[in-house]
C-alpha positions as CSV (number, residue, x, y, z in Angstrom):
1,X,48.9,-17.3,7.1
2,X,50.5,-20.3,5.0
3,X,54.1,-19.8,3.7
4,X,54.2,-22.6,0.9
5,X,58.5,-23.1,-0.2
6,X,59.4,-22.8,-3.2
7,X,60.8,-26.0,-4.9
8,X,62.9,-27.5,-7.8
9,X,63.9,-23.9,-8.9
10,X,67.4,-23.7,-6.6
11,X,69.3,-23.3,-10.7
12,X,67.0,-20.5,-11.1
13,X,67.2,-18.6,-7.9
14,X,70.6,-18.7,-8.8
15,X,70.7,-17.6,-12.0
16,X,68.1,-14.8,-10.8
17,X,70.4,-13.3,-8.5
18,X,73.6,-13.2,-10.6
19,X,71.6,-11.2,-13.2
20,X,70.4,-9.1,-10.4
21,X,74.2,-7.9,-9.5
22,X,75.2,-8.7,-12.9
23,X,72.8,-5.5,-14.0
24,X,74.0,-3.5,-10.8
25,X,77.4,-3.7,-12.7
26,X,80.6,-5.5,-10.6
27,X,80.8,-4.7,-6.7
28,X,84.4,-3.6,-5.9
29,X,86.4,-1.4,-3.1
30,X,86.3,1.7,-5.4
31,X,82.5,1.5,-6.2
32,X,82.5,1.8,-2.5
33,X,84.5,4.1,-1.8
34,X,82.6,6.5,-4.1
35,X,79.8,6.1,-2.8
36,X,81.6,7.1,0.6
37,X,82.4,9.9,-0.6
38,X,79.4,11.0,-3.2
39,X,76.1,10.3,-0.8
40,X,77.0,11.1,3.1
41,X,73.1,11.7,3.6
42,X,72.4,8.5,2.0
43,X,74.8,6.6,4.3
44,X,73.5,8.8,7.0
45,X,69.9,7.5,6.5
46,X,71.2,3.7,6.3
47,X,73.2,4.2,8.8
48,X,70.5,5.6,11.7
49,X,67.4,2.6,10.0
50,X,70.4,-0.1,11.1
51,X,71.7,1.3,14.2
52,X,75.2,0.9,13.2
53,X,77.4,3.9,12.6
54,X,79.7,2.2,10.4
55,X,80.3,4.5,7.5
56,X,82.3,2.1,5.1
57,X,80.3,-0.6,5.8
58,X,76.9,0.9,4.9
59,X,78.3,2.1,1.7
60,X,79.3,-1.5,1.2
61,X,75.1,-2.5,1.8
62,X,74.2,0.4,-0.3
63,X,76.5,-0.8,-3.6
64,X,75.9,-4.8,-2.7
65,X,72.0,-3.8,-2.8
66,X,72.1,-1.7,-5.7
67,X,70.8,1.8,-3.9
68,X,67.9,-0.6,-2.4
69,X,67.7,1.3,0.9
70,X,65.4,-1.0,2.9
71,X,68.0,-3.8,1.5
72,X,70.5,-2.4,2.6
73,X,69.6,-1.5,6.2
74,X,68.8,-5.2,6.8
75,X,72.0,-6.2,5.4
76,X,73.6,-4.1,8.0
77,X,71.6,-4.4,10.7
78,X,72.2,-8.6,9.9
79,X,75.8,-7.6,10.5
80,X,75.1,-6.0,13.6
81,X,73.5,-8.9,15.2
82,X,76.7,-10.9,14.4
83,X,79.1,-8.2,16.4
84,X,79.6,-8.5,20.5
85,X,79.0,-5.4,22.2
86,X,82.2,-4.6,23.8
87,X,81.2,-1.3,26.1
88,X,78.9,1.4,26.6
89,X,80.0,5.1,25.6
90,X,79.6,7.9,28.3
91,X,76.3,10.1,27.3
92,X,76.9,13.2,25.4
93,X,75.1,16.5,26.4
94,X,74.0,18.7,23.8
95,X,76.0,21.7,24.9
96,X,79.3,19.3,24.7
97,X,78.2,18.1,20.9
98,X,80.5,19.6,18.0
99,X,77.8,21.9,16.5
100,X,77.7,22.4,12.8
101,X,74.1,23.5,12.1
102,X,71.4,24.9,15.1
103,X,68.8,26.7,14.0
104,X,65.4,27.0,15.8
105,X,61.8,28.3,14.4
106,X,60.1,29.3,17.6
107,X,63.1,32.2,18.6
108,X,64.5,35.1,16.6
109,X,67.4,35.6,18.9
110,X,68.7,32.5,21.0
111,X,71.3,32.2,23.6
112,X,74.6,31.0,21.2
113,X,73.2,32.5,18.0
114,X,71.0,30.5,15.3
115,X,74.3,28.8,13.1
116,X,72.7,27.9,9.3
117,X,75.2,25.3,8.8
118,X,75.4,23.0,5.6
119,X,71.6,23.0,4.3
120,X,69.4,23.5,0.6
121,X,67.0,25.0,2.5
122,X,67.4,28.6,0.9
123,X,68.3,27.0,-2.4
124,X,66.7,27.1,-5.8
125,X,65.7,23.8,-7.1
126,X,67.0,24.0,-10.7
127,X,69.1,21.1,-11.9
128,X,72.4,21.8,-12.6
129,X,72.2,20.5,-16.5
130,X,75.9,22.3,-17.0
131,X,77.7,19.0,-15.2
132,X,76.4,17.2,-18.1
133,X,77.6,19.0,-20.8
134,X,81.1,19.3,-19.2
135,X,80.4,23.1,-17.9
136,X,81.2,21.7,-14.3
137,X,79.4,22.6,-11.1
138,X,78.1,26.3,-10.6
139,X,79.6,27.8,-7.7
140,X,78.7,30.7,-5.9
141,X,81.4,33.0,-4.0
142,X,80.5,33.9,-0.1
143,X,81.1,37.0,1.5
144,X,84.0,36.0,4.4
145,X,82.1,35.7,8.0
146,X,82.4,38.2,10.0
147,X,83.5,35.7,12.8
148,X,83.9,32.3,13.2
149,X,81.3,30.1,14.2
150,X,82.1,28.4,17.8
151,X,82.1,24.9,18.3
152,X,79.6,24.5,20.7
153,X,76.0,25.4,21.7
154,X,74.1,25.7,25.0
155,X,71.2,23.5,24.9
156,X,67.9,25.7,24.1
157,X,65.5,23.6,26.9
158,X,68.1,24.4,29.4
159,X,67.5,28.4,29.1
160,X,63.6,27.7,28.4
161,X,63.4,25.7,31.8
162,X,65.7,28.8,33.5
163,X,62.7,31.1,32.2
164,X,60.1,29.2,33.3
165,X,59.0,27.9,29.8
166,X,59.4,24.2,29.8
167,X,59.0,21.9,33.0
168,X,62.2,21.3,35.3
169,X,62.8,17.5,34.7
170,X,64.8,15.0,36.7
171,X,67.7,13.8,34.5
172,X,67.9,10.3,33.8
173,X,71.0,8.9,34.8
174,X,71.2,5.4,34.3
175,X,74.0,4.1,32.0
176,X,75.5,1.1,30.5
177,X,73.7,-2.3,31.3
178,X,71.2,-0.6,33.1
179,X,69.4,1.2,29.5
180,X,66.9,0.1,27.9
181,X,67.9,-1.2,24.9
182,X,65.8,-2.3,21.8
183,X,68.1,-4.2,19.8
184,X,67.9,-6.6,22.0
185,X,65.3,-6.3,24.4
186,X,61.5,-7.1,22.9
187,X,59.4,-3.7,21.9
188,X,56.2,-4.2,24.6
189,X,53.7,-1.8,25.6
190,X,53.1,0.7,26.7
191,X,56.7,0.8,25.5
192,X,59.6,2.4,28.0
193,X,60.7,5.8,26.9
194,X,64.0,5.0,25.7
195,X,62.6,2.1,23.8
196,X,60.0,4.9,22.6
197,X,63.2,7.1,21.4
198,X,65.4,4.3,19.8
199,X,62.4,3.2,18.0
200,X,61.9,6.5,16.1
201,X,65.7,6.9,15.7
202,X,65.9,3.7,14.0
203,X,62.9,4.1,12.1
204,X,61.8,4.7,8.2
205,X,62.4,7.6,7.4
206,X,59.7,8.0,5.2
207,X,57.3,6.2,7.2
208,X,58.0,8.7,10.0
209,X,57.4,11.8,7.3
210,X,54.1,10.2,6.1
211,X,52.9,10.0,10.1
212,X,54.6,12.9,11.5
213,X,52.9,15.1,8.5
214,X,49.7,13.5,9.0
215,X,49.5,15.6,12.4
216,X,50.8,18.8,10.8
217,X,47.8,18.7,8.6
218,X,45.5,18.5,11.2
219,X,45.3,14.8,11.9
220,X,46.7,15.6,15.2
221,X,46.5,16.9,18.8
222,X,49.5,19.6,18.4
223,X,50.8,22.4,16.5
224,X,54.2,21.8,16.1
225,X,56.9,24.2,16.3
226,X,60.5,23.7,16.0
227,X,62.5,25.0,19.3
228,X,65.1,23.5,17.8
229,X,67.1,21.4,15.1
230,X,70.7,20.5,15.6
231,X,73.5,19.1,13.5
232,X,77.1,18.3,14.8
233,X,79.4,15.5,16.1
234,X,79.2,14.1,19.6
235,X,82.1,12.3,20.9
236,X,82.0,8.5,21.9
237,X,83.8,8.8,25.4
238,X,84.9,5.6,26.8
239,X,86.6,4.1,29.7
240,X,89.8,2.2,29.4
241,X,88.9,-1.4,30.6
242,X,92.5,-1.5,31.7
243,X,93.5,1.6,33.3
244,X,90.2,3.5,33.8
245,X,91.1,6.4,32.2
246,X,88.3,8.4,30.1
247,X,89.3,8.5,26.3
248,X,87.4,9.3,23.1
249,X,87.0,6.8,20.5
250,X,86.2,8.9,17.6
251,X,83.4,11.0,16.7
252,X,79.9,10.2,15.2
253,X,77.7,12.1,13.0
254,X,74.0,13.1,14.9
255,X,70.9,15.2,14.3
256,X,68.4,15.9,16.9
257,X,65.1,18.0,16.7
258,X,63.0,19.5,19.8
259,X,59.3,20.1,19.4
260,X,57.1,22.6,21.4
261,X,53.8,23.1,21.4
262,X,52.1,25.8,23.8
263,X,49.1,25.3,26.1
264,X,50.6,22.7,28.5
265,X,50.3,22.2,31.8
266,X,47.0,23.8,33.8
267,X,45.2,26.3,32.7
268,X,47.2,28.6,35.9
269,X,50.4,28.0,34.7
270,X,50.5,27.3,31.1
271,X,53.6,26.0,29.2
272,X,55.2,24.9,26.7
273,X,55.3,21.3,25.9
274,X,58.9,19.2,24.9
275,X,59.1,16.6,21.9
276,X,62.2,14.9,21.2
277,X,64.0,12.8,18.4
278,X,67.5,12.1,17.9
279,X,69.3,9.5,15.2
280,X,72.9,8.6,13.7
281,X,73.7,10.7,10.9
282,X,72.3,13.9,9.3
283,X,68.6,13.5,8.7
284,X,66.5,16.6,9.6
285,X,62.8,15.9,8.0
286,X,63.3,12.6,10.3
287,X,63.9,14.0,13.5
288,X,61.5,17.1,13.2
289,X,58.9,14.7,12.2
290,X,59.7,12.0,14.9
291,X,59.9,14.7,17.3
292,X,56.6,15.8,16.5
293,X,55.5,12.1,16.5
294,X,57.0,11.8,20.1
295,X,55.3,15.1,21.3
296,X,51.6,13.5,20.0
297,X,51.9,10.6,21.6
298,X,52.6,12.0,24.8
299,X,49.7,14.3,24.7
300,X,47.7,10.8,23.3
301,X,48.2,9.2,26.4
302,X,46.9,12.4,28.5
303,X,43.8,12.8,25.7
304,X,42.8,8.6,25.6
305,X,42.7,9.2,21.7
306,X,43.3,6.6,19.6
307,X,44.0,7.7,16.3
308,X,46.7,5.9,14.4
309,X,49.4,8.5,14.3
310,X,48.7,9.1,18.2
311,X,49.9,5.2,19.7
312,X,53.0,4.2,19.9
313,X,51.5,1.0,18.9
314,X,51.3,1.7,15.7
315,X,54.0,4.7,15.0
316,X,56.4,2.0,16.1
317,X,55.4,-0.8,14.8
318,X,54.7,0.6,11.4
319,X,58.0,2.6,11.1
320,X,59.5,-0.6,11.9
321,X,61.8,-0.7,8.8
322,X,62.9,-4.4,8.2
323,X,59.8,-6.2,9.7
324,X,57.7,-3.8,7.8
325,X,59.4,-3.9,4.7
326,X,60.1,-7.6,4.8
327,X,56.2,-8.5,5.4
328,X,55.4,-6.7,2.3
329,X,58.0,-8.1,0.1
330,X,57.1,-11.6,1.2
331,X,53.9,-11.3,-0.3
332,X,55.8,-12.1,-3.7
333,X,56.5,-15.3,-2.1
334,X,54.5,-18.1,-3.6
335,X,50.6,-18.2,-1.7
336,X,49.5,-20.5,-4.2
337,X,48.0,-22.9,-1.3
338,X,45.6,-20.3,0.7
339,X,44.4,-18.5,-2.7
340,X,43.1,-21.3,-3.9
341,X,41.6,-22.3,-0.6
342,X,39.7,-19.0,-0.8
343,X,38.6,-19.7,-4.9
344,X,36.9,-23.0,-3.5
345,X,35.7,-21.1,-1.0
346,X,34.1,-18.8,-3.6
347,X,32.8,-21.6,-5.6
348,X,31.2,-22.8,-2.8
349,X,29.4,-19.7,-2.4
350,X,28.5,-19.5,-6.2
351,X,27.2,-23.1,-5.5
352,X,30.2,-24.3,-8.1
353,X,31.2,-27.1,-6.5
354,X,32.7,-29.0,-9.2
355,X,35.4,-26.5,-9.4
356,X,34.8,-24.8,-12.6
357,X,36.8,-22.0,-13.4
358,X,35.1,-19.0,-12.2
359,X,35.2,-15.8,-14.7
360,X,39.0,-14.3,-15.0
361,X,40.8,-17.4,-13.2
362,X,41.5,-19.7,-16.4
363,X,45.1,-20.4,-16.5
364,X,46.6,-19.7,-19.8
365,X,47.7,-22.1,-21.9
């Protein structure tokens, strides 16, 4: 494919982008900082596209892009690429994580107790027109809890591979240098796990949703069910450099989804089946449908199929949100060169040799 540059017109790029910011209204530290404070989910999602948990600064991408999400994670993940990574954080076990919301779909009963958390889920979905007409915000008054919540939660495959449910599985215990890492590694395939895993953390989230519900409807090799969806904070553990002493840096916002499907194993010993997805930030339809996506491409590989949603190929690639966004933007970019290579080529055809506007391709005056 020809890219053909733009020239002369350096005044009117110019121009074109102070009236794009000049309509988005001025970009200050207080626009940011509402938007901090106004859209955590929305800083959530640009956070985990751009692989940076930075919450001021994606708030900063979200405001300088004008709520343009795909803009936005590739002006953060730009700034990513510009920072040194200084050291690797300890991994964080699910039962260690400070739990907020853990709820699963395939148990009634669950060792720890289902927690609802923050969620909509039960909600009605009635705009709240009083807020405009200065009535303020409807609140509803809760019934006190009969006991507080606890702060954290045994892992649900832990007790479902004591049972005899899931698979025992040999941990993986590689850290720092030693991971797989695709932001700065190339993406190859068959692609390693972990490069598997980061790629549907850091992927579209709507691209995910559009795949992952593509097998719910059948498209598919599974039935997914939810063992599990979890909210909370996991600590970022470090070692002092210095003096070698364990520390913790701060906490980060997570969500992680399992996925089971029954049926597994040989037709002896049947069991269930484990799909996983975890990302920065609070996102649930993204990890329960990358967690299904993760689970189906498994099973793919097992199967041969070769349906789209089914190779990682293509999940990953096509999730992908700055390459894929940015090859379909570019098409605005001037292709004057190779569509008029394929009008002569239709003249041609047409036996029009003398290039003579074909039907519909006179310029306007």
């Amino acid at each position: 494919m020809a890219y053909v540059a733009a020239r002369g017109g350096e005044n009117a790029i110019i121009e074109s982008e102070q009236l794009f910011h000049d309509l988005n209204g001025p970009l200050t530290a207080e626009k940011v900082r509402v938007i901090m404070e106004t859209v955590p989910y929305l800083l959530d999602r640009v956070m985990g596209e751009a692989s940076l948990y930075a919450p001021e600064l994606a708030a900063l991408a979200i405001a300088q892009s004008g709520g343009e999400l795909y803009e936005a994670a590739l002006l953060l993940r730009a700034y990513r690429t510009t920072q040194p990574r200084l050291e690797y954080a300890a991994v964080t076990e699910q039962g260690e994580m400070l739990t907020v919301r853990r709820i699963s779909a395939a148990f009634k009963d669950i060792p720890g107790g289902q927690v609802l958390g923050p969620t909509l889920d039960y909600s009605h979905r009635v705009l709240n027109l009083g807020v405009l007409t200065g009535e303020g915000a409807v609140r509803h008054e809760a019934t006190p809890a009969p006991e507080a919540a606890q702060p954290t939660y045994p892992a649900l495959a832990d007790w479902q591979r004591k049972v005899g449910l899931l698979p025992e599985v040999t941990p993986d215990t590689r850290t720092g240098h030693s991971v797989p890492d695709l932001t700065r590694e190339p993406l190859l395939f068959p692609p390693a796990r972990a490069h598997e895993l980061q790629g549907l953390a850091r992927a579209d989230t709507g691209g995910l949703l559009t795949l992952g519900y593509s097998i719910m409807r059948g498209y598919g090799l599974i039935h997914p069910t939810v063992n599990e969806v979890r909210l909370g904070y996991a600590e970022v553990n470090l070692t002092h450099p210095a003096t070698g002493v364990a520390f913790s840096a701060g906490r980060v916002r997570v969500s992680q989804a399992e996925i089971v499907t029954e049926f597994a194993g040989d037709s002896k010993t049947p069991e269930l089946a484990l799909g996983f997805c975890a990302t920065l930030g609070w996102n649930e339809v993204k990890v329960i449908a990358g967690g299904t996506l993760d689970m189906n491409m498994q099973k793919a590989a097992d199967h041969g199929e070769k349906h789209p949603a089914h190779t990682p190929e293509f999940v990953l690639y096509h999730t992908e949100t700055v390459e894929a966004s940015g090859f379909c933007i570019h098409f605005k970019l001037p292709h004057y060169v190779t569509f008029q290579s394929a009008l002569d080529a239709m003249r041609q055809v047409r036996g029009n040799p003398q290039g003579v506007n074909l039907p519909g391709s006179e310029v306007p005056a």
